[in-house]
CHARMM-style PDB file with segment names, atoms N, HN, CA, C and O in Angstrom:
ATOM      1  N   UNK     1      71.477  49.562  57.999  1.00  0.00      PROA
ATOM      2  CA  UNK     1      71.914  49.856  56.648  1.00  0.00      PROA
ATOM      3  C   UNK     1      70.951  50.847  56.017  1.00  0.00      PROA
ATOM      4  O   UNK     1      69.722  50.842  56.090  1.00  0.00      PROA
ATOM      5  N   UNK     2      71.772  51.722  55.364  1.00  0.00      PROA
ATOM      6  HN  UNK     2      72.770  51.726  55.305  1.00  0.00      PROA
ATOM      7  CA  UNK     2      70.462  53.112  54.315  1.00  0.00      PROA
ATOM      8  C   UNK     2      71.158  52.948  53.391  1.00  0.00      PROA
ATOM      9  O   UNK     2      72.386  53.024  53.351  1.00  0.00      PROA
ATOM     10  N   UNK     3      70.223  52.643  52.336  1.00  0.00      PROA
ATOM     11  HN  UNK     3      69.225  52.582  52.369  1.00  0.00      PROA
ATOM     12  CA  UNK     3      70.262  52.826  50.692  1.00  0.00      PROA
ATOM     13  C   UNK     3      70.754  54.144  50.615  1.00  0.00      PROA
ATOM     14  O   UNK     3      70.714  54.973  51.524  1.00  0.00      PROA
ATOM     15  N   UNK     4      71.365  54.343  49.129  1.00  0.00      PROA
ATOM     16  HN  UNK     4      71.397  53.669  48.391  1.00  0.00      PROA
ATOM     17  CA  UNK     4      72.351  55.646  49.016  1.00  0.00      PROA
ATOM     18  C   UNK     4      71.182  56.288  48.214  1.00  0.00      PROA
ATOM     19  O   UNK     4      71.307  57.400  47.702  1.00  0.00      PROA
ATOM     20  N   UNK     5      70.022  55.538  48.120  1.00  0.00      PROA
ATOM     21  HN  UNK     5      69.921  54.634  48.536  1.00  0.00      PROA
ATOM     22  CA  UNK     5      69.061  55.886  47.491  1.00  0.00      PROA
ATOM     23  C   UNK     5      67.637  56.639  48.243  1.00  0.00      PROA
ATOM     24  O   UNK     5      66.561  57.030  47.790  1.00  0.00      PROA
ATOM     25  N   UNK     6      68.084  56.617  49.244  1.00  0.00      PROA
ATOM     26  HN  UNK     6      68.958  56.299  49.612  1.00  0.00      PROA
ATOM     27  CA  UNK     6      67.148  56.402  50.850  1.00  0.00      PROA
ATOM     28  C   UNK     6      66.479  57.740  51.223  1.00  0.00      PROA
ATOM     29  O   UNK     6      67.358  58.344  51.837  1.00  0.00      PROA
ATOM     30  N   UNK     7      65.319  58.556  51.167  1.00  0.00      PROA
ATOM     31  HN  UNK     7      64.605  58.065  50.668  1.00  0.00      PROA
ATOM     32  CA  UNK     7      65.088  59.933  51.632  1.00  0.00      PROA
ATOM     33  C   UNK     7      64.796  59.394  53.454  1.00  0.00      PROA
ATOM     34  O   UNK     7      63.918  58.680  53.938  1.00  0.00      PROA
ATOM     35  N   UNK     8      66.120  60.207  54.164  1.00  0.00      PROA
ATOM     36  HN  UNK     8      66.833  60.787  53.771  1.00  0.00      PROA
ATOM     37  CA  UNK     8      66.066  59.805  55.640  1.00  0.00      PROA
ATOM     38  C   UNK     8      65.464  61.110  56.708  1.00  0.00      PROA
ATOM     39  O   UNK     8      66.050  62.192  56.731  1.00  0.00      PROA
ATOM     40  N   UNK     9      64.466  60.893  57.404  1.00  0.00      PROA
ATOM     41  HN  UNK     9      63.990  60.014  57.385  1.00  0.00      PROA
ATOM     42  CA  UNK     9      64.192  62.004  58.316  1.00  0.00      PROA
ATOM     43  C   UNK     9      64.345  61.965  59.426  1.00  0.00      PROA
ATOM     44  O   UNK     9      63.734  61.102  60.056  1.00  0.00      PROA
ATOM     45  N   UNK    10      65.073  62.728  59.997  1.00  0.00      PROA
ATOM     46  HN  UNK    10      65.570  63.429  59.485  1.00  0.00      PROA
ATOM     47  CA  UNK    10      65.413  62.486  61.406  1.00  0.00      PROA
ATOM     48  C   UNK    10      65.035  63.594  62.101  1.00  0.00      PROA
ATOM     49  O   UNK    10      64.548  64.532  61.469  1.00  0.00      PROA
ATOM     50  N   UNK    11      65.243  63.706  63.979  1.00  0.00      PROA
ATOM     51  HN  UNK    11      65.638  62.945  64.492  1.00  0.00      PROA
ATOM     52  CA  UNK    11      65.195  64.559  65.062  1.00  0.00      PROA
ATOM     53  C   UNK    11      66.427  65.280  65.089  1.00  0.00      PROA
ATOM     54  O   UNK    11      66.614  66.127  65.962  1.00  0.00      PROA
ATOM     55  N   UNK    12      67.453  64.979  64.050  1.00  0.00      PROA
ATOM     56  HN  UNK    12      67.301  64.291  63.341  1.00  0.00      PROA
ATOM     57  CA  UNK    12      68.984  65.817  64.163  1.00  0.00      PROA
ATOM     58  C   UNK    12      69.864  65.500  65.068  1.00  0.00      PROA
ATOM     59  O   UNK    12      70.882  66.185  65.167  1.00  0.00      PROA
ATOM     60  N   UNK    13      69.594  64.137  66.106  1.00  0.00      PROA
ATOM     61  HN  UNK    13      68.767  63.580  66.025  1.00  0.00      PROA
ATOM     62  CA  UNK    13      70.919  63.988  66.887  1.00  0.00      PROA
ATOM     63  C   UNK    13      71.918  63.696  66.072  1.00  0.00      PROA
ATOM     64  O   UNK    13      71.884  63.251  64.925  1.00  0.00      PROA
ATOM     65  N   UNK    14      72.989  64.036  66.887  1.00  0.00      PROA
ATOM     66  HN  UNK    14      73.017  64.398  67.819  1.00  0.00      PROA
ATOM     67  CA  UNK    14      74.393  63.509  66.447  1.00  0.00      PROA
ATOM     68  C   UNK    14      74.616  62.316  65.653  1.00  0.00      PROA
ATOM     69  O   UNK    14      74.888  62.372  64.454  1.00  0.00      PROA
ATOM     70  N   UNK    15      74.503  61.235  66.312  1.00  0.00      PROA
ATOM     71  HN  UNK    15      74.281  61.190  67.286  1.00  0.00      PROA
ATOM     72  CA  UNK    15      74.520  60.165  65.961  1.00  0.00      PROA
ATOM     73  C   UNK    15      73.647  59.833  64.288  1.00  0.00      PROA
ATOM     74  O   UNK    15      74.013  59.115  63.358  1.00  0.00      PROA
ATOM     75  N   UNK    16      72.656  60.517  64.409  1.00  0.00      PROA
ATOM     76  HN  UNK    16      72.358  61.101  65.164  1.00  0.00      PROA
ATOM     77  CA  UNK    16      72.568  60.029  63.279  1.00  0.00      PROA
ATOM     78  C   UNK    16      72.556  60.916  62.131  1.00  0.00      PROA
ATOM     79  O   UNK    16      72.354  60.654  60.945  1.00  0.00      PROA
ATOM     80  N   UNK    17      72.815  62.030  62.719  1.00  0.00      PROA
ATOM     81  HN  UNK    17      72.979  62.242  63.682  1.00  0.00      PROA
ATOM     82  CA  UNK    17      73.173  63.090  61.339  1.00  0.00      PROA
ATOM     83  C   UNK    17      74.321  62.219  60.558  1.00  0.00      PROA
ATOM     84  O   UNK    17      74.137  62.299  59.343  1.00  0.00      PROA
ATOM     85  N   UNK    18      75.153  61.625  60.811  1.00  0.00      PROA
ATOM     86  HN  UNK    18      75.303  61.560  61.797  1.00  0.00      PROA
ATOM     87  CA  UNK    18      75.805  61.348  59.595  1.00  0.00      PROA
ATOM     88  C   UNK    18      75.233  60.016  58.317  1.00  0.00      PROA
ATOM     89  O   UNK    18      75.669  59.417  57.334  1.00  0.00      PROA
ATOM     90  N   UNK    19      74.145  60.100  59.059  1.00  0.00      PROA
ATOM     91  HN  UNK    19      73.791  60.587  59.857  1.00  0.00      PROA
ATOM     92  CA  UNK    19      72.931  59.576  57.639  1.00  0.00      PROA
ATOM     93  C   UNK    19      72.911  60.579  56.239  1.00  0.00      PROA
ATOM     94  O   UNK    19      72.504  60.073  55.193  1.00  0.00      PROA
ATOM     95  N   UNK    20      73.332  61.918  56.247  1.00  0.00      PROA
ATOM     96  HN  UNK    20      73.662  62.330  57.097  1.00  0.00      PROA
ATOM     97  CA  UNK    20      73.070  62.698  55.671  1.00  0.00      PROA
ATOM     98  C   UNK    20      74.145  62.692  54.377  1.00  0.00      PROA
ATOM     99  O   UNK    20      73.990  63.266  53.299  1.00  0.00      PROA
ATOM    100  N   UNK    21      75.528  61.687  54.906  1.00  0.00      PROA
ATOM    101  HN  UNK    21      75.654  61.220  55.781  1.00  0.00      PROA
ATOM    102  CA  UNK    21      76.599  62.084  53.697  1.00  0.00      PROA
ATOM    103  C   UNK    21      76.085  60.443  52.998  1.00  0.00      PROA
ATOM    104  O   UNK    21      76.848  59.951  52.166  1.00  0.00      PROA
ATOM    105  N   UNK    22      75.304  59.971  53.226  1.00  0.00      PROA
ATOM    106  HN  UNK    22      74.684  60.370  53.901  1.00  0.00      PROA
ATOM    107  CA  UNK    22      74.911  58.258  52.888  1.00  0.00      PROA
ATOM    108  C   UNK    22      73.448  58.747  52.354  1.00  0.00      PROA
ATOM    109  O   UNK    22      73.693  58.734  51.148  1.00  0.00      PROA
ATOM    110  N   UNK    23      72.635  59.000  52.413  1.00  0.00      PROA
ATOM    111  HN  UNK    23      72.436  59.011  53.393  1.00  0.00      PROA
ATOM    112  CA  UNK    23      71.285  59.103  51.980  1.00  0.00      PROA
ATOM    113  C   UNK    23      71.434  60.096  50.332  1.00  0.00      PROA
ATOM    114  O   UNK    23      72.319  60.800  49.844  1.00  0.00      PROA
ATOM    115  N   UNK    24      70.442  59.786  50.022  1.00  0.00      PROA
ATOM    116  HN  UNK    24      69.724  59.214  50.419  1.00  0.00      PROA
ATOM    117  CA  UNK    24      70.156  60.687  48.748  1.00  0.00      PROA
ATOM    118  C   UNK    24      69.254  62.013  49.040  1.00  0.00      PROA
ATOM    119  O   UNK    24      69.428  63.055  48.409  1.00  0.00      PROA
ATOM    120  N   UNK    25      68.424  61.890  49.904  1.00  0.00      PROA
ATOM    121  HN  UNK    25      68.282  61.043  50.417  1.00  0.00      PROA
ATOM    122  CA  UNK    25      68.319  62.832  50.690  1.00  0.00      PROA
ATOM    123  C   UNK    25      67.912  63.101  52.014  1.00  0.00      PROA
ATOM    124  O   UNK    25      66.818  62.615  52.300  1.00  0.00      PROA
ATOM    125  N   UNK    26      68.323  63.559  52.651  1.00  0.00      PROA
ATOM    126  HN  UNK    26      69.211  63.954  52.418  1.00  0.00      PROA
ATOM    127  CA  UNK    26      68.388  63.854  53.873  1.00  0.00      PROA
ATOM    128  C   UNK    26      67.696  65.557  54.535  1.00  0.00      PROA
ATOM    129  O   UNK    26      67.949  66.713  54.193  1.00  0.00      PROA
ATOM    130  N   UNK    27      66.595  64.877  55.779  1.00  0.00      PROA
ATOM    131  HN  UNK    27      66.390  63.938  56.057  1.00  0.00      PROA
ATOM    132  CA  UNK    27      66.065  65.804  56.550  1.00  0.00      PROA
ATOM    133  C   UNK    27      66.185  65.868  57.532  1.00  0.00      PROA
ATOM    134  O   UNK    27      65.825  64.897  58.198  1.00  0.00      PROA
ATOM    135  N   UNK    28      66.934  67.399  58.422  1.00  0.00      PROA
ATOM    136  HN  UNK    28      67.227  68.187  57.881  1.00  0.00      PROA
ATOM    137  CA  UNK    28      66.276  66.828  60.063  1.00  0.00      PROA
ATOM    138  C   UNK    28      65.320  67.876  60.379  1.00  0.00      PROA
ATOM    139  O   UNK    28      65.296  69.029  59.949  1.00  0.00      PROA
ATOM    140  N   UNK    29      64.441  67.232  61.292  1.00  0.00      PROA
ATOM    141  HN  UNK    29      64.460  66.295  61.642  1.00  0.00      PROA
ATOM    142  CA  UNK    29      63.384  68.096  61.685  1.00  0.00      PROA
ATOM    143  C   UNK    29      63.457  67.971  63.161  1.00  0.00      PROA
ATOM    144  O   UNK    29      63.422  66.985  63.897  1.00  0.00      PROA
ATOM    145  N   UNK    30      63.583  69.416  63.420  1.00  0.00      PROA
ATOM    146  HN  UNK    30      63.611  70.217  62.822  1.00  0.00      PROA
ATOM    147  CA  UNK    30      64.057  69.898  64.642  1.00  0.00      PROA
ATOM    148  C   UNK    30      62.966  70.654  65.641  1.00  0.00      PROA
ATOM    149  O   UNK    30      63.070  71.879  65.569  1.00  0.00      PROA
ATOM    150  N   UNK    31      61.959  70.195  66.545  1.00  0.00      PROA
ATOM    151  HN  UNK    31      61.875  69.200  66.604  1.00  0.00      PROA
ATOM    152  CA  UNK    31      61.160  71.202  67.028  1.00  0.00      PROA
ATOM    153  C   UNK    31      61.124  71.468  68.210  1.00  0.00      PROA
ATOM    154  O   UNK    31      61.385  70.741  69.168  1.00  0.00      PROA
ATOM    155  N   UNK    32      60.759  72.652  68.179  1.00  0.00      PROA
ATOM    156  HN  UNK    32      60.547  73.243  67.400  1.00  0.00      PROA
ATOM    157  CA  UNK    32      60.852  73.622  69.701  1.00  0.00      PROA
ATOM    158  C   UNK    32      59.860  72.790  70.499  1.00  0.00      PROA
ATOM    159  O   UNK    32      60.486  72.051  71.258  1.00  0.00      PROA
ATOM    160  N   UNK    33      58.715  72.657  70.596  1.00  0.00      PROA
ATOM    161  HN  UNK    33      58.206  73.258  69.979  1.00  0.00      PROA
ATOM    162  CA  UNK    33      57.672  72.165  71.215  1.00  0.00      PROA
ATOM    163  C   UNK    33      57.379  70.499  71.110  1.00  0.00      PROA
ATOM    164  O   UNK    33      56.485  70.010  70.419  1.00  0.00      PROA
ATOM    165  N   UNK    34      58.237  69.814  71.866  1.00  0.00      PROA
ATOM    166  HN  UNK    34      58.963  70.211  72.427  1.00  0.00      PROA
ATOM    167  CA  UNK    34      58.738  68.215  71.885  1.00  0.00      PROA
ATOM    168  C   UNK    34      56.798  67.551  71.708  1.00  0.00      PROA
ATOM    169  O   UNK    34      56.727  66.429  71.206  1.00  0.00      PROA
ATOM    170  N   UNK    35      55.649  68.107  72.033  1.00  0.00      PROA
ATOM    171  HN  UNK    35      55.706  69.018  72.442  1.00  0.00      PROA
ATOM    172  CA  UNK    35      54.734  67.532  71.676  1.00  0.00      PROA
ATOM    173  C   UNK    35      54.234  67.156  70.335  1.00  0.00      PROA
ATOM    174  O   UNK    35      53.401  66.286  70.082  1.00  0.00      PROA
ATOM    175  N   UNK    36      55.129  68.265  69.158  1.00  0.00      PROA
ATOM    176  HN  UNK    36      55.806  68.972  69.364  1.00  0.00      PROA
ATOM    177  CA  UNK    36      54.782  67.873  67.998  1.00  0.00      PROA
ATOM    178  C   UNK    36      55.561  66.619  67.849  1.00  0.00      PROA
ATOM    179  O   UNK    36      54.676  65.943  67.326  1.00  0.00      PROA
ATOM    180  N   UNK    37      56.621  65.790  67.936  1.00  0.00      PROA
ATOM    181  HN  UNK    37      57.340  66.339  68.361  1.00  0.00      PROA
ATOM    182  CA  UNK    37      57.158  65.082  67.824  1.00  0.00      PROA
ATOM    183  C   UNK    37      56.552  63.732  67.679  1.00  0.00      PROA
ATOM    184  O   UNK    37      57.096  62.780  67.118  1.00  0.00      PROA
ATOM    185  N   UNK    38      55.421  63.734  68.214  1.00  0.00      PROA
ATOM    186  HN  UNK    38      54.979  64.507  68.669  1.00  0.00      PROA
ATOM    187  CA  UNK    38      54.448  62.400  68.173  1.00  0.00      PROA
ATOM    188  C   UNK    38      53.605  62.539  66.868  1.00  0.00      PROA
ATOM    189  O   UNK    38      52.970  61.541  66.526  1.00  0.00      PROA
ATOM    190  N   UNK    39      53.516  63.806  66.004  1.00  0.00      PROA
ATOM    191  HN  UNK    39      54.031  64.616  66.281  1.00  0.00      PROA
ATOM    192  CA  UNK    39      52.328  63.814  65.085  1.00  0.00      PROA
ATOM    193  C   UNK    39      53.041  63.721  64.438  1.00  0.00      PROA
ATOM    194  O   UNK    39      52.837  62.755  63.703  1.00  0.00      PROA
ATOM    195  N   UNK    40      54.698  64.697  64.038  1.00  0.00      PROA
ATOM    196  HN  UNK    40      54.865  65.482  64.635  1.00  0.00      PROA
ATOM    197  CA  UNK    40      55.885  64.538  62.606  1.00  0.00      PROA
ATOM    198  C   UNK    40      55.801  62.512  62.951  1.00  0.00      PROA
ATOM    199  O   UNK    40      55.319  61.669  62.194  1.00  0.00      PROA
ATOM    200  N   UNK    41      56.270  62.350  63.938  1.00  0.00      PROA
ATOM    201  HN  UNK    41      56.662  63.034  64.552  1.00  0.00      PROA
ATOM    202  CA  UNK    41      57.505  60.609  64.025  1.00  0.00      PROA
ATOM    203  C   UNK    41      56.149  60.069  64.174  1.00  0.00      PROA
ATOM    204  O   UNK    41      56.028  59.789  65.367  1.00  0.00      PROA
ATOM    205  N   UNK    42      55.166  59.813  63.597  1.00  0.00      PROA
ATOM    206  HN  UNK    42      55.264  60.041  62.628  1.00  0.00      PROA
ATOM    207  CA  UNK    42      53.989  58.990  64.513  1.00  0.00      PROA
ATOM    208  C   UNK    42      54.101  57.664  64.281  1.00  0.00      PROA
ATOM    209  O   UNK    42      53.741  56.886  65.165  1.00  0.00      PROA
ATOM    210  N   UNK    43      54.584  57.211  63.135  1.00  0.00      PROA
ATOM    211  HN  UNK    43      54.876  57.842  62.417  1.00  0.00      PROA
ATOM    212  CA  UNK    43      54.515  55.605  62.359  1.00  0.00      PROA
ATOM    213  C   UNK    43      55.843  55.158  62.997  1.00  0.00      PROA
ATOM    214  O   UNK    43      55.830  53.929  63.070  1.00  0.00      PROA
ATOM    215  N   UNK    44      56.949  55.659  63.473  1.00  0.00      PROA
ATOM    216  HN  UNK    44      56.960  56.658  63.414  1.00  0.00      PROA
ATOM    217  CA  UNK    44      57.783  55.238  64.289  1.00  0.00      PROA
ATOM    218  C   UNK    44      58.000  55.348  65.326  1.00  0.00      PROA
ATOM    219  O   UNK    44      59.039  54.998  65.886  1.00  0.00      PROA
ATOM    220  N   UNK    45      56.631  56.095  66.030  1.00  0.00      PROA
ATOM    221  HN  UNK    45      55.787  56.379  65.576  1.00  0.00      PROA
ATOM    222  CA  UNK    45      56.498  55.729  67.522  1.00  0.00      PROA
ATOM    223  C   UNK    45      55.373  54.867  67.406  1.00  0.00      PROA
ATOM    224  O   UNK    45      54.680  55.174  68.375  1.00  0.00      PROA
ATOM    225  N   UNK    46      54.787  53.956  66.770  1.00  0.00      PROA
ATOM    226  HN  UNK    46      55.351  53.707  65.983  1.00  0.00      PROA
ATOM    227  CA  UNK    46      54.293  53.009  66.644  1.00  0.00      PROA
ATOM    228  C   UNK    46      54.617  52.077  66.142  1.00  0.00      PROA
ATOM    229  O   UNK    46      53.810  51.159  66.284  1.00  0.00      PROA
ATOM    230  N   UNK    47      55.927  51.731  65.283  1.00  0.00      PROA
ATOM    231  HN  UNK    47      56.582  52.477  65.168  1.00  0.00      PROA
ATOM    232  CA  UNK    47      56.380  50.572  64.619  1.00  0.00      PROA
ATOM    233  C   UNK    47      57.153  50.476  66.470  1.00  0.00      PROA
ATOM    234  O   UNK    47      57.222  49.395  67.055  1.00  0.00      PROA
ATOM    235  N   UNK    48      57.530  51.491  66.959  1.00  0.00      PROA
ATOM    236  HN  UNK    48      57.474  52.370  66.484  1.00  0.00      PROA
ATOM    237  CA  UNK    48      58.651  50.558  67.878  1.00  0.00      PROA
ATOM    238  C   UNK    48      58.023  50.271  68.643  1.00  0.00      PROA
ATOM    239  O   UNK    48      58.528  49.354  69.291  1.00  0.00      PROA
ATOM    240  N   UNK    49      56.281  50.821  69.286  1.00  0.00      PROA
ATOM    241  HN  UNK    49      55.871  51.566  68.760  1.00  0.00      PROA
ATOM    242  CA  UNK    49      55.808  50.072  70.134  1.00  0.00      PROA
ATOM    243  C   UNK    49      55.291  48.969  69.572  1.00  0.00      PROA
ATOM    244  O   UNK    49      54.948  48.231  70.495  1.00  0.00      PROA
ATOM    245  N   UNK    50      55.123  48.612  68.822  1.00  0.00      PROA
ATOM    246  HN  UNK    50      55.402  49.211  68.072  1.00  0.00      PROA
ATOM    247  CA  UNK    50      54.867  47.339  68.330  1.00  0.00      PROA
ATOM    248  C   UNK    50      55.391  46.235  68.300  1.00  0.00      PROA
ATOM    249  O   UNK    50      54.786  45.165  68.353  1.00  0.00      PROA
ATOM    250  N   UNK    51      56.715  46.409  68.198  1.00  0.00      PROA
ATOM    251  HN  UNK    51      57.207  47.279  68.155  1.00  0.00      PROA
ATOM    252  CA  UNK    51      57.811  45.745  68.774  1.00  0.00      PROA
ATOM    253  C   UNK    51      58.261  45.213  69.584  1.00  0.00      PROA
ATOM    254  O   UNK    51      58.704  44.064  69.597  1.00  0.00      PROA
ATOM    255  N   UNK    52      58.193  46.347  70.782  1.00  0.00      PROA
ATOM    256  HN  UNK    52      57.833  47.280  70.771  1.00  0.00      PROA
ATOM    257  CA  UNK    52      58.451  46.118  72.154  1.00  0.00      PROA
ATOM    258  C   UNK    52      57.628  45.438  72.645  1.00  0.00      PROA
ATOM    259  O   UNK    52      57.895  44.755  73.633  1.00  0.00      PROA
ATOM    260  N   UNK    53      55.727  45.457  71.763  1.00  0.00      PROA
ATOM    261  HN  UNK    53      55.510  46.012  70.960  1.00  0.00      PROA
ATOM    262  CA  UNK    53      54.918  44.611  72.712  1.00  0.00      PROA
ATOM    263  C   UNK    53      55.175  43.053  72.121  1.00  0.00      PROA
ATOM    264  O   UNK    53      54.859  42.110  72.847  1.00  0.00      PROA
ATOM    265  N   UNK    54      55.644  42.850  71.046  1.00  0.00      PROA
ATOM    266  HN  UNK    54      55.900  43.616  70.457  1.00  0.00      PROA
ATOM    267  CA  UNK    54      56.028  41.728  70.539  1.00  0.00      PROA
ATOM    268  C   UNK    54      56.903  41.227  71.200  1.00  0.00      PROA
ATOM    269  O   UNK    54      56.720  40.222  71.886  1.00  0.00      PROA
ATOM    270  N   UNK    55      57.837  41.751  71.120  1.00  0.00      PROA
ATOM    271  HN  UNK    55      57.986  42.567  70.563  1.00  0.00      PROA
ATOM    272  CA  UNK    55      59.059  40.843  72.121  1.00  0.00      PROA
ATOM    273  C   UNK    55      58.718  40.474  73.350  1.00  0.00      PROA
ATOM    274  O   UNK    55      58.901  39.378  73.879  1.00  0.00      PROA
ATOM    275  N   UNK    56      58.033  41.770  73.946  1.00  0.00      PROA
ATOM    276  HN  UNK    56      57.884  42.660  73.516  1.00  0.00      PROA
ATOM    277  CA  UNK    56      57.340  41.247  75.140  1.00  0.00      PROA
ATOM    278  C   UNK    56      56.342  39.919  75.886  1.00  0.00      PROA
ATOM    279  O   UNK    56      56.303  39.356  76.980  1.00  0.00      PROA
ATOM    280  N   UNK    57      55.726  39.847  74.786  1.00  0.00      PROA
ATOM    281  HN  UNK    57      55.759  40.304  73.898  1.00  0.00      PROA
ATOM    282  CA  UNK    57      54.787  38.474  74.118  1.00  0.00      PROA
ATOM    283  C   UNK    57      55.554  37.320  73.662  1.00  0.00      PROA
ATOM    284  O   UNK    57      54.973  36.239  73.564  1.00  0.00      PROA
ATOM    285  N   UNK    58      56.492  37.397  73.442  1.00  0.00      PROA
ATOM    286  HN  UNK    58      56.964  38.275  73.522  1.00  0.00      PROA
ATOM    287  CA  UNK    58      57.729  36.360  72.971  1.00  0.00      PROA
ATOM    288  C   UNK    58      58.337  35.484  74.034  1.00  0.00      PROA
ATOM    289  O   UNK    58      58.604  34.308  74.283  1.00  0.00      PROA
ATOM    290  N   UNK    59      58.429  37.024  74.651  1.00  0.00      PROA
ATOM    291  HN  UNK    59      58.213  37.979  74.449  1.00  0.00      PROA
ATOM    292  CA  UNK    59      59.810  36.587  75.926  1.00  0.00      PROA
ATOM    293  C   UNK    59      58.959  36.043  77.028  1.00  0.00      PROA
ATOM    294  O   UNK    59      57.860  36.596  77.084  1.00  0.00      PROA
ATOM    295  N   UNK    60      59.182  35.025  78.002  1.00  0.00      PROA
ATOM    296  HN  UNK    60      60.074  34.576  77.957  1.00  0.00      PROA
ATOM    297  CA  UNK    60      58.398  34.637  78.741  1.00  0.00      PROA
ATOM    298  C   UNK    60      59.857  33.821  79.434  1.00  0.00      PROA
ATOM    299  O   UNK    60      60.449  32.887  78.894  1.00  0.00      PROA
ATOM    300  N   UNK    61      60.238  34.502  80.835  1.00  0.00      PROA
ATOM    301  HN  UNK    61      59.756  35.261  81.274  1.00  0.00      PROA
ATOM    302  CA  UNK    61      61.424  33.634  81.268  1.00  0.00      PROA
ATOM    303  C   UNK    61      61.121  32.603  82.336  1.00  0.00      PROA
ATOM    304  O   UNK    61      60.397  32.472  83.324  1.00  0.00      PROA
ATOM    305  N   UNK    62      62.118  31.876  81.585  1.00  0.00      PROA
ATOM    306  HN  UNK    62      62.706  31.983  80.783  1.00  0.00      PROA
ATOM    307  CA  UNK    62      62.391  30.258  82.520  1.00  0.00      PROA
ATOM    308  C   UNK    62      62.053  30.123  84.037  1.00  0.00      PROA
ATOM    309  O   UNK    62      63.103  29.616  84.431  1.00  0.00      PROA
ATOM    310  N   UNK    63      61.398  30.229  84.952  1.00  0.00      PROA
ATOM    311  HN  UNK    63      60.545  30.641  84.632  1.00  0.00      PROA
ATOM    312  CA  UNK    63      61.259  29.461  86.310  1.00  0.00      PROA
ATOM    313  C   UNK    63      60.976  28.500  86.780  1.00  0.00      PROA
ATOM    314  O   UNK    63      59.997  27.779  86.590  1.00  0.00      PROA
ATOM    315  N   UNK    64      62.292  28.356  87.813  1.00  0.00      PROA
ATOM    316  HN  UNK    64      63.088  28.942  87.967  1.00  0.00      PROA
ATOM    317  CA  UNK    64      62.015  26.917  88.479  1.00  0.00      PROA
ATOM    318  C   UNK    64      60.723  26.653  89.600  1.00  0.00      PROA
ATOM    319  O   UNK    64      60.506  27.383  90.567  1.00  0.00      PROA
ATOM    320  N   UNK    65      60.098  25.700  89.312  1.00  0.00      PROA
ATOM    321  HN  UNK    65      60.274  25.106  88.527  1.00  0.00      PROA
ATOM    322  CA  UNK    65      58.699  25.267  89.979  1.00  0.00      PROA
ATOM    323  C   UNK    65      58.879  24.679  90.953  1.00  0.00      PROA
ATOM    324  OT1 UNK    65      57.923  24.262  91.607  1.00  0.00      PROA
TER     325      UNK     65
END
């Protein structure tokens, strides 16, 4: 869900360009050189690893002994 109130920044795929007719304002940032991509997105390539190590830490599956 995005607030109609929401300033959204994105990488410009498809999928989520249509954040842009829902947001109040809307950015995509598009770069030639995919290494900047870690310094623009940095807090959300760290909220999702954070995540992933969480769930990871969570999940612990069932074996029979």
């Amino acid at each position: 869900m995005v607030s109609t109130n929401a300033t959204v920044m994105t990488d410009g795929k498809k999928g989520i360009s249509v954040l842009g007719n829902i947001a109040k304002k809307y950015k995509e940032v598009i770069l030639k050189v995919k290494t900047e991509v870690s310094n623009i997105f940095l807090w959300v390539h760290i909220a999702i690893s954070n995540v992933k190590k969480k769930i990871l830490g969570l999940y612990h599956p069932v074996k029979e002994t």
